[in-house]
C-alpha positions as CSV (number, residue, x, y, z in Angstrom):
1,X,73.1,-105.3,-154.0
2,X,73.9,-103.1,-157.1
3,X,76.6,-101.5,-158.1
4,X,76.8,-97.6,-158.9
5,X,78.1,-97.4,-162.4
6,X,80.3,-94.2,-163.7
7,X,81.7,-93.2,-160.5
8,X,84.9,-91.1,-161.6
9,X,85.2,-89.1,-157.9
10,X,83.4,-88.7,-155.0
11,X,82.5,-85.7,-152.3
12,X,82.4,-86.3,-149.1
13,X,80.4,-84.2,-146.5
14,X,82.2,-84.1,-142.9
15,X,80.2,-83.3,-139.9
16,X,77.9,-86.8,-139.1
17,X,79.2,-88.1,-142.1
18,X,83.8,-89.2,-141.5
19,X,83.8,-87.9,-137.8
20,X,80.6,-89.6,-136.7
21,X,79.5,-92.5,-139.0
22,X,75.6,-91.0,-138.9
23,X,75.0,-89.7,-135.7
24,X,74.0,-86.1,-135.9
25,X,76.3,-84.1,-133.1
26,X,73.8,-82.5,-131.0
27,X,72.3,-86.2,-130.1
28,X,76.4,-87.1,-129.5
29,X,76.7,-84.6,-127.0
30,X,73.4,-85.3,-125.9
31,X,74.4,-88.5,-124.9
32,X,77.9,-87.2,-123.1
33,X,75.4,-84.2,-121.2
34,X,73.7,-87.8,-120.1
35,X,76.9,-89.4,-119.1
36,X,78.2,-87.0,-116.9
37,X,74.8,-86.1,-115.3
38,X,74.4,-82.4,-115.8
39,X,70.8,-82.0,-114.6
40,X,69.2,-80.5,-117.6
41,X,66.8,-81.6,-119.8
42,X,66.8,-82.6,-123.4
43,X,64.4,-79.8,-124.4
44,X,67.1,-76.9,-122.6
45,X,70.0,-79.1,-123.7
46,X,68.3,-78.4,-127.6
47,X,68.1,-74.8,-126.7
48,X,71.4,-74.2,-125.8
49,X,73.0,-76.5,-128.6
50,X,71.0,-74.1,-131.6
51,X,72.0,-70.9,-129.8
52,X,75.6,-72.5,-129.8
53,X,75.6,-73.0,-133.3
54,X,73.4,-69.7,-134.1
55,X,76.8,-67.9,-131.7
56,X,79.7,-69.3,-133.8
57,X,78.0,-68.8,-137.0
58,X,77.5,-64.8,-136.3
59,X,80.8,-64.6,-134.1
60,X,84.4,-65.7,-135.2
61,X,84.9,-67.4,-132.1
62,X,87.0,-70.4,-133.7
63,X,90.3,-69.9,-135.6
64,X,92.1,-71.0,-138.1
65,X,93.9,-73.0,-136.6
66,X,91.7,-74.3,-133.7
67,X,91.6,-78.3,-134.0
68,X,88.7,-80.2,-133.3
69,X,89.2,-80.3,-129.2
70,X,89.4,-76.9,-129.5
71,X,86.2,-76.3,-131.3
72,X,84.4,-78.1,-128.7
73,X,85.3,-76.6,-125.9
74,X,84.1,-73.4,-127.7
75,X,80.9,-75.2,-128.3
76,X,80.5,-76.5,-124.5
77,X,81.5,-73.5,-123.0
78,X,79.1,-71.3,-125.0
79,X,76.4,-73.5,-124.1
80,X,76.9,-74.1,-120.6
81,X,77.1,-70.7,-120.1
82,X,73.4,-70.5,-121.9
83,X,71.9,-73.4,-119.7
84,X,73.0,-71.3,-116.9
85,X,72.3,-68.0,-117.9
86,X,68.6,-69.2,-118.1
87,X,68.2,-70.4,-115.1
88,X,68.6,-74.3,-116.1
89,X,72.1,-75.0,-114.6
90,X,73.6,-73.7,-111.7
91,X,76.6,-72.0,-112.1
92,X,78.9,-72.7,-108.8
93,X,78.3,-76.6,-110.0
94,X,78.8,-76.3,-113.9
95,X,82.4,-74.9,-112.5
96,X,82.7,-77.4,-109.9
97,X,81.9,-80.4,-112.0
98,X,83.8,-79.2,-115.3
99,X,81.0,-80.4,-117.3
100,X,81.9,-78.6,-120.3
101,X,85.2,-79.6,-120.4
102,X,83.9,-83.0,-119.5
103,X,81.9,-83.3,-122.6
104,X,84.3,-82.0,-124.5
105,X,86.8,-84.2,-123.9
106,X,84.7,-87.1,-124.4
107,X,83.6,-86.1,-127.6
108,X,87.0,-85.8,-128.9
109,X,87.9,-89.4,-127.8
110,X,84.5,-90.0,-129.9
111,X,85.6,-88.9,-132.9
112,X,89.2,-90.9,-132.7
113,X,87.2,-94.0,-132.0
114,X,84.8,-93.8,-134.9
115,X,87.6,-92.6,-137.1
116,X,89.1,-95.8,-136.6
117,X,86.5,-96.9,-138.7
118,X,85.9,-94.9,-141.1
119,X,89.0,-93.3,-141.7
120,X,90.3,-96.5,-143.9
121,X,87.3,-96.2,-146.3
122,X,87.9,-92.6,-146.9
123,X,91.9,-93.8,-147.5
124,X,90.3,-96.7,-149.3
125,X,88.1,-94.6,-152.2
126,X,91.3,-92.0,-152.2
127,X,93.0,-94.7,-153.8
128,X,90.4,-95.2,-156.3
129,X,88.7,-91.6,-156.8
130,X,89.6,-88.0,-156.9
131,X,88.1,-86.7,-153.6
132,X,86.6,-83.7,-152.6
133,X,85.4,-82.6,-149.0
134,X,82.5,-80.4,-149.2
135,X,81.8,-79.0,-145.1
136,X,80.2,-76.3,-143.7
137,X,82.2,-75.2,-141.4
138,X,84.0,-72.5,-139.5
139,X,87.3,-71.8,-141.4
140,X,89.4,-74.6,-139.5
141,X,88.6,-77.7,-141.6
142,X,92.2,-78.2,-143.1
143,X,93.5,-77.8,-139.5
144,X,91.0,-80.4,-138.2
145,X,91.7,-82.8,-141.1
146,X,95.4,-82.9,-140.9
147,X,95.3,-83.3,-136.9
148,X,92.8,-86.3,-137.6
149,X,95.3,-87.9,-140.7
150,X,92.2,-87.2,-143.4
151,X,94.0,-84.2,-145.4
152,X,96.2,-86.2,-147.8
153,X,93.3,-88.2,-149.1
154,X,91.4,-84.7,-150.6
155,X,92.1,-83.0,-153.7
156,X,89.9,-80.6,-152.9
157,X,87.9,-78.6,-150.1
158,X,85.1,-76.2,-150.3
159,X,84.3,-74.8,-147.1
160,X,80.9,-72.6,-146.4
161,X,82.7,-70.1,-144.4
162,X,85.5,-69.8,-146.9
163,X,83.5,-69.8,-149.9
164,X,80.6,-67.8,-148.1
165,X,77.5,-70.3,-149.3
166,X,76.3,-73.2,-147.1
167,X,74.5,-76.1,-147.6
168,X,71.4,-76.6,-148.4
169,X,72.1,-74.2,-151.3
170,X,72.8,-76.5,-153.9
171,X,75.6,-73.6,-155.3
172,X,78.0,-75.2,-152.7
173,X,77.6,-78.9,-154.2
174,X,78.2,-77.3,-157.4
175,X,81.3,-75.7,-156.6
176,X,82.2,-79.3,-155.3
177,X,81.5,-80.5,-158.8
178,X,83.3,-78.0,-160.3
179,X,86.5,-78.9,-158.0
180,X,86.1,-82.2,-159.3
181,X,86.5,-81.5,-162.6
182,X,83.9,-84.2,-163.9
183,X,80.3,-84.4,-165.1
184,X,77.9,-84.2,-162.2
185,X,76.3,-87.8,-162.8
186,X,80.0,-89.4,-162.9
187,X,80.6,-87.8,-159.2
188,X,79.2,-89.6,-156.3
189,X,78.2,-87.5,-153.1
190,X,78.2,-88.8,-149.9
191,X,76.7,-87.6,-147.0
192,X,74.3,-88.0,-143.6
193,X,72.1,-85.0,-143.9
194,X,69.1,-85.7,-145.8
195,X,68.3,-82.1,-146.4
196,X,71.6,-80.8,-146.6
197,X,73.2,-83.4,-148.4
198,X,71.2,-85.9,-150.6
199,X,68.6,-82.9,-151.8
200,X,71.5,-80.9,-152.9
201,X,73.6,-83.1,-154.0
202,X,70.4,-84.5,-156.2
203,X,69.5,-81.1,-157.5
204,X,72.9,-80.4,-158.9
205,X,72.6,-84.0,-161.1
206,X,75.3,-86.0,-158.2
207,X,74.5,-89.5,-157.6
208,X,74.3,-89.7,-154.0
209,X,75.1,-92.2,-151.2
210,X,72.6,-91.4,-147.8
211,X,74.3,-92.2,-144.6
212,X,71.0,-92.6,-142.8
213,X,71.9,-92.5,-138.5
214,X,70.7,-90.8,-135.9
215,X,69.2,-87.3,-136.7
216,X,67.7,-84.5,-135.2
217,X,64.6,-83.1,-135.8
218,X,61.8,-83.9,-138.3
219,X,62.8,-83.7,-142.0
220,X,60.7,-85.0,-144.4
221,X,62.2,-88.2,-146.3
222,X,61.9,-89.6,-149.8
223,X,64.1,-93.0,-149.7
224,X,63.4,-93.2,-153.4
225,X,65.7,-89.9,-154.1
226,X,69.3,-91.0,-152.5
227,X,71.0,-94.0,-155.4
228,X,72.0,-96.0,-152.4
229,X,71.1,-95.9,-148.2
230,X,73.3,-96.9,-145.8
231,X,74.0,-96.8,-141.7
232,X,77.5,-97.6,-141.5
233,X,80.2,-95.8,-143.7
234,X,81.7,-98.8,-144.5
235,X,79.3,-100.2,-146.3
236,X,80.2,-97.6,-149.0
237,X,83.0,-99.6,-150.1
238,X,80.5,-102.5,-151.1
239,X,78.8,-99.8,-153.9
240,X,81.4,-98.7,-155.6
């Protein structure tokens, strides 16, 4: 095992990356659509989970200062709704059974249980590094990183909805860069999204750090771009 030399700061990515230590969220709430039975099936749970995301990225449904309960319940609602707009769920029983609030909930208790891992090596490199969180997201990040005691440790944020470009475009990693304040090759990016992270991240002259989980879909993969692979976020700490 090597160490990466000439780390002065490091970007974090959020989504798959602090909140769920690889996994990509559709397959986490995949797996709570599983738990609580709602007869659908992976291919219309995949359907209503991109015309979720396609929804809040044309409409302004989340605020400000929704936290991250909130935003899922925004998600689950929209796409229950879908599944049984289409035909796929029945109404009178999504209402019955809660299923979207079910999720939801789960989800959030998700996210506090894999924070309690990898919130101390985010709090960890903060006491090492100048970070910056680079998201794209829906305008509530600050909100969803102070109710989940990750605000303090950034120096930065750039946010695709605030600053209007989203990842892949590799303009967003180089406003991270630029936030940092140092050459690209001294800043260290870390992230789960091999498209939307390590490619980037790469083109702008970052060394990155590949959280390689669970994804979604079929992206083609060059292990020989990322500087260092990893599954579990802690294993970050052995690198640097």
């Amino acid at each position: 095992m090597s160490k990466l030399t000439d780390v002065k700061g490091v970007i974090f990515d959020y989504g798959g990356t602090i909140d769920t230590n690889s996994r990509h969220w559709a397959e986490v709430l995949w797996s709570k659509y599983e738990e609580f039975q709602v007869p659908v099936d992976k291919a219309s749970f995949r359907e209503a989970y991109v015309h979720g995301e396609r929804t809040l990225a044309r409409v302004p449904l989340v605020k400000p200062e929704h936290n991250f309960h909130d935003v899922l319940r925004i998600k689950t609602d929209i796409q229950v709704k879908f599944l049984v707009e289409q035909g796929k769920l029945d109404g009178e029983e999504a209402c019955r059974e809660n299923y979207a609030e079910k999720v939801a909930d789960s989800c959030y208790r998700y996210v506090l249980d894999v924070l309690e891992r990898t919130r101390p090596v985010v709090k960890a490199l903060s006491e090492r590094y100048k970070l910056v969180l680079v998201s794209n997201f829906y305008g509530n990040i600050q909100t969803i990183l102070k109710d989940f005691g990750l605000f303090d440790f950034f120096a930065d944020i750039i946010e695709s909805s605030v600053v209007g470009v989203r990842k892949p475009d590799p303009a967003i990693y180089r406003l991270g860069v630029e936030a940092m304040g140092l050459p690209a090759e001294n800043v260290l990016v870390v992230g789960d999204s091999f498209s939307k992270d390590v490619v980037p991240a790469k083109t702008v002259g970052c060394k990155v750090a590949w959280l390689k989980g669970e994804g979604w879909g079929n992206e083609e993969i060059d292990e020989a771009l990322p500087d260092v692979i990893i599954t579990d976020l802690p294993e970050l700490l052995s690198y640097v």
